[in-house]
C-alpha positions in Angstrom: 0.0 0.0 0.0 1.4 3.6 -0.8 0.6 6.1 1.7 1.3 9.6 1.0 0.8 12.4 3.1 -2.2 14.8 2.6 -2.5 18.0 1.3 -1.2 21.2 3.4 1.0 23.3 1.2 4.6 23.0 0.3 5.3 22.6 4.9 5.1 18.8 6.6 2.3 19.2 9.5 4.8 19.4 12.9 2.6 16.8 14.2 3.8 14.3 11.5 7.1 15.5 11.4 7.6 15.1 14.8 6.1 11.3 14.4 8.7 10.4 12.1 11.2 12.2 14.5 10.2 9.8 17.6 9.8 7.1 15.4 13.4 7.2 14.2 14.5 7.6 17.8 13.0 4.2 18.7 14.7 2.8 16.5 18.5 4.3 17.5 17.6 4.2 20.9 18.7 0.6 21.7 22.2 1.9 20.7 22.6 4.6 23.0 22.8 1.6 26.0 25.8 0.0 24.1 29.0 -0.1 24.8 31.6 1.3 22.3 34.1 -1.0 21.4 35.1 -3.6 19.6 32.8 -3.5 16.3 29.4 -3.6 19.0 27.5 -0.8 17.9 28.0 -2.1 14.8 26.9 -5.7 15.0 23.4 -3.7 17.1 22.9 -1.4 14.0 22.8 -4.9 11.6 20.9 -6.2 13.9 18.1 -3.7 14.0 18.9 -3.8 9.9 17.5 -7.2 10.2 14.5 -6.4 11.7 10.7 -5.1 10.3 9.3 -2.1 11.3 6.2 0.1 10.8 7.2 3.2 9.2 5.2 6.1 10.0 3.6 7.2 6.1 5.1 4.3 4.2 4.5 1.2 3.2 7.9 0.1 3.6 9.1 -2.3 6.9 12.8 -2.5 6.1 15.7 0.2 7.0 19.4 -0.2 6.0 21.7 -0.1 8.2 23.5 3.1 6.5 20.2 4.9 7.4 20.3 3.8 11.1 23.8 4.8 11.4 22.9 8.0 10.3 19.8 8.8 12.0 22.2 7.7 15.2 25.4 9.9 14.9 22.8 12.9 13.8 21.1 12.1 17.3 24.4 12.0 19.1 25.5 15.2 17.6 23.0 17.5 17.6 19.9 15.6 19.6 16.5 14.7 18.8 15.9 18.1 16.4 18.6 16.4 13.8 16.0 13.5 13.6 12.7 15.6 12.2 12.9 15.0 8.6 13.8 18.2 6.3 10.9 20.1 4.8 9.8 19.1 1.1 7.3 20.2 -1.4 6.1 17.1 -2.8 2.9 16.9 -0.8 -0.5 16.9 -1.7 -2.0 13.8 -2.4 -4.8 11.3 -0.2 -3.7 8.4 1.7 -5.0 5.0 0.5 -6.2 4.3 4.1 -6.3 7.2 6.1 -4.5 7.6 9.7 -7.9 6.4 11.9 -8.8 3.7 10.1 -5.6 1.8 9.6 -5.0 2.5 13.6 -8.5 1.0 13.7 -7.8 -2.2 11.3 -4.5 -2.8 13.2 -6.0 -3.3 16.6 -8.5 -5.3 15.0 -6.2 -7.9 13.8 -4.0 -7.7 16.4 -6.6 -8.4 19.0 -8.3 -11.6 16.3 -5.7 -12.4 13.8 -8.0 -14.7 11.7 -11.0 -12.2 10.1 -11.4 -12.0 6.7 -11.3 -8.3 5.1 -15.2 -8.4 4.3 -15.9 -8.6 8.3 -13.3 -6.0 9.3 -14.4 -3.7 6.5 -18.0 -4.0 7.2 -17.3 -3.0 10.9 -15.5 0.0 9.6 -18.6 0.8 7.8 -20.9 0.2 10.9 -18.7 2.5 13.0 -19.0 5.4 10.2 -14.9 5.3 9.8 -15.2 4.6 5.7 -17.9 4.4 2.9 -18.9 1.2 1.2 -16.5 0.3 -0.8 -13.9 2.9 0.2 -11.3 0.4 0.5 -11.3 -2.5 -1.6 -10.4 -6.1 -0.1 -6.9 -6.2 -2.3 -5.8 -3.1 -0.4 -6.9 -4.5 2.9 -4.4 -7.3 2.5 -1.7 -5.3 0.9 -2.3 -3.3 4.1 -2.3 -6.4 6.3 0.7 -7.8 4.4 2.8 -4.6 4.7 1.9 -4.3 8.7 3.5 -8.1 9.0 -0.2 -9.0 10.6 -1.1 -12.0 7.9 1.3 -14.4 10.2 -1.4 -17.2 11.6 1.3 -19.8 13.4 -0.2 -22.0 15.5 0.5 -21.3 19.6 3.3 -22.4 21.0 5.0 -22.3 24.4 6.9 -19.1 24.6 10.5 -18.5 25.5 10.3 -16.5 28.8 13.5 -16.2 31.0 14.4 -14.3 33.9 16.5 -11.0 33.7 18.3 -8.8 35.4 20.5 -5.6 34.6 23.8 -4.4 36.6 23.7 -1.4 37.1 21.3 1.4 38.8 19.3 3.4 36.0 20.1 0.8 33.7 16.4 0.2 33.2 13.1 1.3 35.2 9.9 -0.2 35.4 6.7 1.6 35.7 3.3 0.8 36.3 0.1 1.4 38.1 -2.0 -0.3 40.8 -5.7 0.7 42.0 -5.8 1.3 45.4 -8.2 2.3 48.4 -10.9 4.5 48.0 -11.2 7.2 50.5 -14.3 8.5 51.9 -15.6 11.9 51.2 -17.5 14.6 52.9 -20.6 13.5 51.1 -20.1 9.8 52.1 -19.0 8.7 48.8 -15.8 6.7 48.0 -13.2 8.6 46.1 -10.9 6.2 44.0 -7.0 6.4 43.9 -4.6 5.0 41.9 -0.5 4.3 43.0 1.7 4.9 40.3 5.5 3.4 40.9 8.9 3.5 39.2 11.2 0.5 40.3 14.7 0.2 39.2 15.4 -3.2 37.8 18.9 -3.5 38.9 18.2 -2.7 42.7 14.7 -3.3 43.1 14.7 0.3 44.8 11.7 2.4 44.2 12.5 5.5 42.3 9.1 7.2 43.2 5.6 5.7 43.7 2.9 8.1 44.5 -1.3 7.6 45.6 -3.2 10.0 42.6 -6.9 10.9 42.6 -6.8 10.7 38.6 -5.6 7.8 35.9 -4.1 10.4 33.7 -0.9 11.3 31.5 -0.3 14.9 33.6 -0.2 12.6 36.7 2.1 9.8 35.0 4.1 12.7 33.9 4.2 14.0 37.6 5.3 11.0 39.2 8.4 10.4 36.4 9.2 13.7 36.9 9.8 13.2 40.8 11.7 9.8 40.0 13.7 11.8 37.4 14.7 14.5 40.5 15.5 12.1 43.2 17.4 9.2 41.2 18.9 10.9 37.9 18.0 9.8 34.3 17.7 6.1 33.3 19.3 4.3 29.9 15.2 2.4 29.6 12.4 2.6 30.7 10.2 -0.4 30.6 5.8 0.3 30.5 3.1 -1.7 29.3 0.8 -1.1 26.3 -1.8 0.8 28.3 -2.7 3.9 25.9 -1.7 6.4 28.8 1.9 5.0 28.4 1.6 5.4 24.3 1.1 8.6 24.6 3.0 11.2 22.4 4.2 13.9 25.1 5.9 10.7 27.2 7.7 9.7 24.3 9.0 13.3 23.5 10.0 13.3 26.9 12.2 10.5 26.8 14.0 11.5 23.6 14.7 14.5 24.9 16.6 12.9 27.8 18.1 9.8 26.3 15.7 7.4 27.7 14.9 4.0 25.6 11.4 3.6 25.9 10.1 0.1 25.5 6.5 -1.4 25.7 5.6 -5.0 26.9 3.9 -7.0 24.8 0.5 -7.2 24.9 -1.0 -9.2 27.7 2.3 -10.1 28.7 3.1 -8.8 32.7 5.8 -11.2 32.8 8.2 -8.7 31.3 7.3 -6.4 34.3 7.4 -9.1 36.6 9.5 -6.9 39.5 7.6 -4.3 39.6 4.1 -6.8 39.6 5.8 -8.2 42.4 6.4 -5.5 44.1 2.8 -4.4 43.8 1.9 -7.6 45.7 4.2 -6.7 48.6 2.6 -3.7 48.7 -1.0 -5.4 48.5 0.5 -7.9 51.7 3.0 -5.8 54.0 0.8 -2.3 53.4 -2.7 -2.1 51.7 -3.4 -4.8 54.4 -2.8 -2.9 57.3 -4.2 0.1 56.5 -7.7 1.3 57.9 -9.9 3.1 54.8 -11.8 4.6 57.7 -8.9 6.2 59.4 -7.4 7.7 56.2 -8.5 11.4 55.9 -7.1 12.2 52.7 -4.5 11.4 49.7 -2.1 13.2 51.3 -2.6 11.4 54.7 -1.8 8.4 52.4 1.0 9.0 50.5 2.7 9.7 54.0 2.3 6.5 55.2 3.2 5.0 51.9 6.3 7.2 52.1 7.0 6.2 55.8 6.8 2.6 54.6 8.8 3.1 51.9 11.8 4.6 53.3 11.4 3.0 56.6 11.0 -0.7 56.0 11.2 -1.4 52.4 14.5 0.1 51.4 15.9 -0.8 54.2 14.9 -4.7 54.5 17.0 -7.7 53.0 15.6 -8.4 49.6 15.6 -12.4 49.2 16.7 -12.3 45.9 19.3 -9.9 45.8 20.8 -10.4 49.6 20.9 -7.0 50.6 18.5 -3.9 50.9 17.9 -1.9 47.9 19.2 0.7 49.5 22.5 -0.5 50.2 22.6 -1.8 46.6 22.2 1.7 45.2 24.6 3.5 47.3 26.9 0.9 46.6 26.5 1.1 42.8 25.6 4.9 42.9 28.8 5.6 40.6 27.1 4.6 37.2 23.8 6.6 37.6 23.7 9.4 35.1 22.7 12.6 37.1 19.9 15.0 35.1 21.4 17.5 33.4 22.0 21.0 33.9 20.3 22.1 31.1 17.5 20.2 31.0 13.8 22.6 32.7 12.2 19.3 33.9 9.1 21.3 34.7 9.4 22.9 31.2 9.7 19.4 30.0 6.3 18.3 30.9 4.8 21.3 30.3 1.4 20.6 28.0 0.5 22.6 25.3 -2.6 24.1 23.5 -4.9 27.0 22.0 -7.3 28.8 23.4 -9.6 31.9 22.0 -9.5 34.7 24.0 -12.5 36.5 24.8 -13.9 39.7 24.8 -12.6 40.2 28.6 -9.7 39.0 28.0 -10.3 35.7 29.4 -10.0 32.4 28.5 -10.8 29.1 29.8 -8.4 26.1 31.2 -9.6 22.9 32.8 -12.8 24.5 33.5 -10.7 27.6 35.3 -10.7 31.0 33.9 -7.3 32.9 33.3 -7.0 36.6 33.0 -5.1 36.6 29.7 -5.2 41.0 29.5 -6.1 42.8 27.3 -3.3 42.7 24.5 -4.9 38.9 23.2 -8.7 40.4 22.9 -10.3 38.4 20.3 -6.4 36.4 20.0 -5.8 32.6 19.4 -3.0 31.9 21.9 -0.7 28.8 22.7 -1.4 28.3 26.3 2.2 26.1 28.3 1.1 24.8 31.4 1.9 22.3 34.5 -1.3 19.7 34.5 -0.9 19.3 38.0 0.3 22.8 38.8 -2.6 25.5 37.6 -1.5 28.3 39.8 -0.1 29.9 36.7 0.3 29.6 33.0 2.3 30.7 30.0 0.7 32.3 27.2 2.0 33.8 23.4 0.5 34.8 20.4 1.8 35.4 16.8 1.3 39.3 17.9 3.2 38.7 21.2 5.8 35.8 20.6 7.0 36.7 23.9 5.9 34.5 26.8 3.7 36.0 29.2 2.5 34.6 32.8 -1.0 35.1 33.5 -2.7 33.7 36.6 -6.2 32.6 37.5 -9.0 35.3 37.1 -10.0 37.2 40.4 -12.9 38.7 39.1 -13.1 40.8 42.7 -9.6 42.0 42.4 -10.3 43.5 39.1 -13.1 45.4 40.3 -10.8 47.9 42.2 -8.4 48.1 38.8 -8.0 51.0 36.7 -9.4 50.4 33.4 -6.9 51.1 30.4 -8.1 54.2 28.2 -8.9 53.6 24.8 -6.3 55.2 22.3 -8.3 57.8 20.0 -7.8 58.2 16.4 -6.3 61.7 15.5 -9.0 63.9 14.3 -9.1 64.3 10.5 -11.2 67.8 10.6 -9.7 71.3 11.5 -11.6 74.3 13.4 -10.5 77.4 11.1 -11.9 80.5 13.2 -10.5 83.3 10.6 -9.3 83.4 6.8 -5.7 84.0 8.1 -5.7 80.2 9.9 -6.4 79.2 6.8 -4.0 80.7 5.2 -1.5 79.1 7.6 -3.1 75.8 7.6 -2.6 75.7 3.7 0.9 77.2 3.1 2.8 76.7 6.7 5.7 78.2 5.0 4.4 81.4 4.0 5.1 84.4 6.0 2.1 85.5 8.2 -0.1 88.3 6.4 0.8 92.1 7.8 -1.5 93.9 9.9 -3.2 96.7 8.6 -1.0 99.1 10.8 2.1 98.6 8.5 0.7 98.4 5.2 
């Protein structure tokens, strides 16, 4: 299947630039965590060579391994902006099978391997994604053939062996866990949900964290506090869950360095440590907690803290014969500290547009910001902390520059002067005698004598 990129003038959308951008890091990103030396990155870069993969707008699922050394010393050299392809003007044709529904047909097949292209396309029709006969069945299998999804092997038993990496930060794992639901003034429950970062190597726990929400700003959050406390790892190991697919936690990574790799689906044996770790959480602390007792999430995430810090860390882990703790301090040397440069709050920053009103407000999370009254009637880029809305960033293609604006105190603005309208400069003159008018015409001219002198 050829898959061309729609119209939009002679500029790639950023959006699908920045795809391929990410997409090429995935691919490099296994050979940042090699050692030089000895023809290695080499031998990973053939290896990867070797390999299919689904290339963002094409319908091939080869690279060479020219390409892949490329794309890798650009990325060494100059960082994740030498990866967004360069800007061409041969746009402006239709996909064969547009974005939506080939994400669509892909998680059909993936989830049942075995139906035909007359049942997946007549669920496409049913859910309004294409037209009958949009797509014919020949493209559906090219489609299916090009994605490597036509494979129908029989089941087999599966090669699954225990692992383990040396070092701290060579690899984290992260995942969630529900966990108690806390009464609220009204008498309903309130649920939360514990997100936690293990490293592999030392079974120590990076950051975990009780949230109120299952969202990407508080997955974002809880990385963020791992990243402060522990440094930057080389992987970082998630599931396939859609909040861990996300775009923004990608970007994230390949601006730090970080390889991020997904589990298989329906395969938690991968994150087996971390699962475990869930379970002693389940046995030595959700167990002896009282739900009744717990006021709120931060009551909580103190005593998970406590436990933490005070009995987990500190205890001799069966497999690895020490306490985590004493296994990080005693391998601290390797861990690669965040760098200087890097505004981690900047770096999870989300982004989007916003109209501004008439009062020179606009509207955030269901929270109105005081914007001013430069943006009146402005589309603006709105930066901002998900988890932080005390403030916000705004521009404009007026006002590039970045401005803070804060929540709207609608009683604070009552006691404000109001900024005066600038008038036009009047375009009519007031001549009270024949001699202004004289003046007003000829400015130059000398003034006419008075009668006395003539």
């Amino acid at each position: 299947m050829e898959i061309i990129l729609p119209s939009g003038g002679i500029f790639m959308e950023e959006a699908r630039r920045q795809q391929i951008a990410l997409f090429r890091f995935q691919v490099i990103a296994p050979l940042l965590s090699v050692d030089p030396g000895g023809g290695r990155i080499k031998s990973a870069m053939e290896d990867l060579a070797s390999q299919t993969w689904d290339i963002p707008f094409s319908s091939r699922t080869t690279l060479s391994r020219k390409i892949i050394e490329q794309w890798f010393y650009a990325y060494r050299r100059y960082g994740l902006q030498a990866l967004y392809p360069a800007v061409r003007d041969d746009y402006g044709h239709s996909r064969a099978i547009p974005d939506e529904v080939a994400h669509s047909i892909e998680e059909m097949l993936r989830a049942r391997p075995n139906l035909t292209a007359r049942v997946v396309l007549d669920e496409l029709v049913a859910q309004n994604l294409i037209q009958p006969d949009e797509i014919k069945p020949a493209t559906f299998y090219r489609f299916r053939k090009a994605m490597g999804l036509d494979k129908r092997s029989p089941q087999s038993k599966t090669d699954r062996r225990a692992f383990t990496f040396d070092h701290p930060n060579d690899c984290w794992q992260f995942d969630t866990l529900y966990g108690p639901q806390l009464a609220s003034p009204d008498g309903s429950r309130l649920p939360t949900y514990l997100y936690a970062i293990l490293d592999d190597a030392t079974r120590l726990i990076c950051h975990a964290q009780f949230y109120p929400l299952h969202r990407l700003g508080q997955l974002q959050d809880c990385l963020k506090q791992a990243l402060l406390k522990r440094g930057v790892p080389k992987k970082l190991y998630v599931d396939n869950a859609q909040l861990f697919c996300s775009r923004p936690l990608l970007l994230s990574c390949a601006e730090l360095g970080i390889q991020l790799i997904h589990s298989k689906p329906y395969t938690p044996q991968g994150r087996g440590k971390v699962e475990r770790w869930f379970r002693t959480v389940r046995l030595q602390f959700l167990s002896r907690l009282d739900p009744e007792a717990l006021t709120d999430l931060l009551h909580l995430n103190h005593l998970l803290n406590a436990w933490i810090e005070g009995q987990y860390h500190l205890a001799i882990h069966r497999t690895l014969g020490e306490a985590p703790l004493d296994k990080w301090i005693r391998l601290a040397d390797s861990v690669r500290p965040l760098p200087a440069y890097i505004d981690l709050d900047r770096l999870f920053f989300h982004k989007t547009t916003r109209l501004v009103k008439k009062d020179g407000t606009f509207q955030l999370k269901r929270k109105a910001f005081d914007a001013g009254v430069f943006f009146i009637d402005e589309k603006i880029d709105v930066l901002y902390d998900p988890n932080d809305l005390r403030r916000v960033w705004v521009s404009s293609p007026s006002h590039p520059e970045e401005v803070v604006v804060y929540p709207l105190d609608a009683s604070a603005n009552r006691h404000l002067p109001r900024a005066q309208p600038i008038e036009p400069p009047s375009s009519s003159y007031d001549f009270k005698s024949l001699d202004d008018l004289r003046r007003h015409m000829n400015p130059d001219d000398d003034p006419p004598l008075c009668p006395q002198t003539r």
